[in-house]
RODO-2510 file (C-alpha; in nm, 4 decimals, decimal comma):
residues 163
     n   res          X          Y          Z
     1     x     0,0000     0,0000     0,0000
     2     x     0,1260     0,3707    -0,0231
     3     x     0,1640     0,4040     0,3514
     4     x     0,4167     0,1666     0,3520
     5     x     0,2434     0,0085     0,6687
     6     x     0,0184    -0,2500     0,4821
     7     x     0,0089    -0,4850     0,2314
     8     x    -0,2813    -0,6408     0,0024
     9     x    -0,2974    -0,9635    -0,1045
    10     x    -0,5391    -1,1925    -0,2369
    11     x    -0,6539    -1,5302     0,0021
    12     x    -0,9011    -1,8154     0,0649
    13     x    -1,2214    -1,6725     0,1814
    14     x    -1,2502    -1,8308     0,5565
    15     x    -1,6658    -1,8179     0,5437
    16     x    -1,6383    -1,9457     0,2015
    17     x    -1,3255    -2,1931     0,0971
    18     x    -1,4403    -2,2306    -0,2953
    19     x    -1,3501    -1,8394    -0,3096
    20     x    -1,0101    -1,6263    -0,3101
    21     x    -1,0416    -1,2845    -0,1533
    22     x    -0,8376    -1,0161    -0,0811
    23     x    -0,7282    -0,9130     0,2474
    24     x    -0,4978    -0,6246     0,4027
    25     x    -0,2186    -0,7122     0,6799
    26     x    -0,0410    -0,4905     0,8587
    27     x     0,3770    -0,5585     0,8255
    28     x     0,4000    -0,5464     1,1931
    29     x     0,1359    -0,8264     1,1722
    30     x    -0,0871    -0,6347     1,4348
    31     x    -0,4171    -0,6303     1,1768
    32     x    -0,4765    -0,8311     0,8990
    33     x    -0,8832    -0,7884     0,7966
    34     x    -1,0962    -0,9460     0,4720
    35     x    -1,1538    -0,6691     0,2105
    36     x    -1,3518    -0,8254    -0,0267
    37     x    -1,6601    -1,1096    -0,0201
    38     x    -1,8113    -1,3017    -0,2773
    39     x    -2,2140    -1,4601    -0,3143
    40     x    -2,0411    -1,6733    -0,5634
    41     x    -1,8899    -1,9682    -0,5493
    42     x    -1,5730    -2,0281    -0,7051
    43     x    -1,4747    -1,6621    -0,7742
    44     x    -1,1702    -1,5091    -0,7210
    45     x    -1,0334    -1,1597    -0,6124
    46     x    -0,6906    -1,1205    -0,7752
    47     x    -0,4494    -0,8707    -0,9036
    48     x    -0,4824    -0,6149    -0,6554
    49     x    -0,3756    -0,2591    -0,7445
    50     x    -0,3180    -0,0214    -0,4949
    51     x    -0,3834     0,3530    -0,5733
    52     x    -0,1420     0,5915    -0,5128
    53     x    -0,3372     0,8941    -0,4703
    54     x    -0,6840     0,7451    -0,3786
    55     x    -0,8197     0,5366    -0,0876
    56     x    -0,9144     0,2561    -0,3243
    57     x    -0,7960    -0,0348    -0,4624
    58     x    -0,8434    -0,1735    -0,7835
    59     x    -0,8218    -0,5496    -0,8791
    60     x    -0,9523    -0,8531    -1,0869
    61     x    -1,2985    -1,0592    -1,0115
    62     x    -1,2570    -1,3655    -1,1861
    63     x    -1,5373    -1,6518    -1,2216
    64     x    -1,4086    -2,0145    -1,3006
    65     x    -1,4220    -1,9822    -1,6325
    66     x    -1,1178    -1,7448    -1,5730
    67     x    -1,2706    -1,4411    -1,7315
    68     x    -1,3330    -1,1502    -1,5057
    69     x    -1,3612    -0,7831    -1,4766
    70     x    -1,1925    -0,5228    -1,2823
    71     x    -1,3228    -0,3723    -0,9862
    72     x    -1,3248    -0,0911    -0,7840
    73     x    -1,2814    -0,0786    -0,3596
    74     x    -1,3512     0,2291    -0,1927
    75     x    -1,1189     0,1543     0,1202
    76     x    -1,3315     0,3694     0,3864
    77     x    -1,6772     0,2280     0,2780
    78     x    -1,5976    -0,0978     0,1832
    79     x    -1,8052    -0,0447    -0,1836
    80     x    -1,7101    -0,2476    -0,4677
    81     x    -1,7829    -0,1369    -0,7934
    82     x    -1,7555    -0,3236    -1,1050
    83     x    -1,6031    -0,0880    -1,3754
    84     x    -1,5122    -0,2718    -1,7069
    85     x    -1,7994    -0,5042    -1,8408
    86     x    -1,5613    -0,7077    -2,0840
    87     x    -1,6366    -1,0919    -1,8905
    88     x    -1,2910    -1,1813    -2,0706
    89     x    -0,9887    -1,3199    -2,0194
    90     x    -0,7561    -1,0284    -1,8701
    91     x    -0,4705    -1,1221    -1,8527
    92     x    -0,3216    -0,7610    -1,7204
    93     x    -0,4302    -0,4410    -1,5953
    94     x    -0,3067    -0,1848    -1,4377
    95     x    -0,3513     0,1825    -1,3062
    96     x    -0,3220     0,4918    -1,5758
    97     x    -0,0933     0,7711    -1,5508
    98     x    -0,2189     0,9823    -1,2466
    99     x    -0,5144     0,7313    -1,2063
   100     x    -0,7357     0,8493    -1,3875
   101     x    -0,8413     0,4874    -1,5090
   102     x    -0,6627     0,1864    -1,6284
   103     x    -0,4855    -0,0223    -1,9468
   104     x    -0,5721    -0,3511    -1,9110
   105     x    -0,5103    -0,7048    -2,1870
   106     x    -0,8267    -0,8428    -2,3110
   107     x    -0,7824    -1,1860    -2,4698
   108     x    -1,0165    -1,3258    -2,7234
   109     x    -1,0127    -1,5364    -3,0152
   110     x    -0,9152    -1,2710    -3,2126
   111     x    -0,6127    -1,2073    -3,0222
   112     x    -0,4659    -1,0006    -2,7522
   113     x    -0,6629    -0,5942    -2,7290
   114     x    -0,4898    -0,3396    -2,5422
   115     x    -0,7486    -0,1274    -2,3829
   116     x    -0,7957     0,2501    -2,1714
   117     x    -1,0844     0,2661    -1,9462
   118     x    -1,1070     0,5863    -1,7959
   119     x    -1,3043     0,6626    -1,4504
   120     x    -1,6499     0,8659    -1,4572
   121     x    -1,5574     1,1998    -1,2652
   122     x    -1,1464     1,1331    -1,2707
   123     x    -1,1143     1,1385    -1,6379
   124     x    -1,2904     1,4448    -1,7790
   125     x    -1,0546     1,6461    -1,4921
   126     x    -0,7420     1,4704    -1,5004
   127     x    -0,7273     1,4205    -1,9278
   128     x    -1,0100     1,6505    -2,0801
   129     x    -1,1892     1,3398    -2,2332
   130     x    -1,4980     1,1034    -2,1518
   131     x    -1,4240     0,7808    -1,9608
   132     x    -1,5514     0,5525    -2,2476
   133     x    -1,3200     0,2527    -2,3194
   134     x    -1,1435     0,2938    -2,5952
   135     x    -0,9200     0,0612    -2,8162
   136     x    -0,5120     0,1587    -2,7797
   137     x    -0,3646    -0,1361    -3,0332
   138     x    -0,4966    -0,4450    -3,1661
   139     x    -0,1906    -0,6861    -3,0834
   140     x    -0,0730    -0,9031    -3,3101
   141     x     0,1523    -1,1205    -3,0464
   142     x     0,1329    -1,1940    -2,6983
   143     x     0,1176    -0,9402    -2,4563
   144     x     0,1365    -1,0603    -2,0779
   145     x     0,2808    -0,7261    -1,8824
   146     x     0,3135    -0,3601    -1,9677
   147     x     0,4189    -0,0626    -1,7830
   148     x     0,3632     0,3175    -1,7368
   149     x     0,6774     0,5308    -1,6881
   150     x     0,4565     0,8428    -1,4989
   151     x     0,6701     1,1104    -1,6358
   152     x     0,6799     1,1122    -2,0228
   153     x     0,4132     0,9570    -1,9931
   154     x     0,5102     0,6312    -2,2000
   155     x     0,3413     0,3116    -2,2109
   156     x     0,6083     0,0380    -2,2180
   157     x     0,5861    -0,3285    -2,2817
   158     x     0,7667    -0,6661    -2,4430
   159     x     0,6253    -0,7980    -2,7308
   160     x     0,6067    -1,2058    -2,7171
   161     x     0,5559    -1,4234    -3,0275
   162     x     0,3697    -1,7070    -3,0340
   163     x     0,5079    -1,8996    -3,2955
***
């Protein structure tokens, strides 16, 4: 986390042992609390993505067919909000520069979609544009990690071939 007093990670529910959660611990090991819950069996709460300059935390509900969508926890409510409606395989996702919303890898059968999915009230301030998705690249190779260097900013990632 951003305090540098807690970390996130993603565990078996203890209610619910067919579903992975996520759950903060303190690193002096003094709290450690569930974050998220699931109705459904067999989902799972993965990827989790700490903002830096929000109280939220982004990450990846997954059903066992392994496709999912990424979700939105408001930290001092507890509210999850569901934010992209892709049910695909995402394979990576991750904050965008100043948060305003997030690249993430969609898989399908046509291959590998790099996408930007910006945030209803953070995008419009932070970027001057909607918070539609919208389509970055069509990949024609693998894509399995990416990053953001904040400054430029520059989206940065190793292309993978398949063959």
């Amino acid at each position: 986390m951003p305090d540098g007093q807690h970390l996130v990670f993603n565990g078996i529910d203890t209610n619910r042992p067919e579903t992975t959660v996520l759950f903060l611990v303190s690193l002096d090991g003094k709290e450690r609390r569930q974050l998220t819950t699931s109705l459904t069996p067999g989902t799972i709460d993965t990827m989790p993505r700490p903002a830096r300059s929000l109280q939220a935390i982004a990450f990846l509900r997954m059903t066992s067919s392994s496709r999912g969508d990424i979700n939105l926890l408001d930290i001092p409510s507890g509210s999850v909000t569901q934010v992209t409606q892709e049910d695909a395989l995402i394979s990576y996702f991750q904050w965008g520069y100043r948060e305003g919303g997030f690249y993430f890898v969609a898989k399908s059968v046509d291959g590998s979609r790099l996408w930007y999915l910006g945030l209803p009230g953070l995008v419009s301030e932070l970027y001057g544009y909607d918070s539609r998705s919208r389509l970055v690249e069509q990949i024609p190779y693998e894509l399995n990690q990416f990053s953001i260097l904040a400054k430029t900013p520059v989206l940065a990632f190793a292309k993978q071939d398949v063959s």
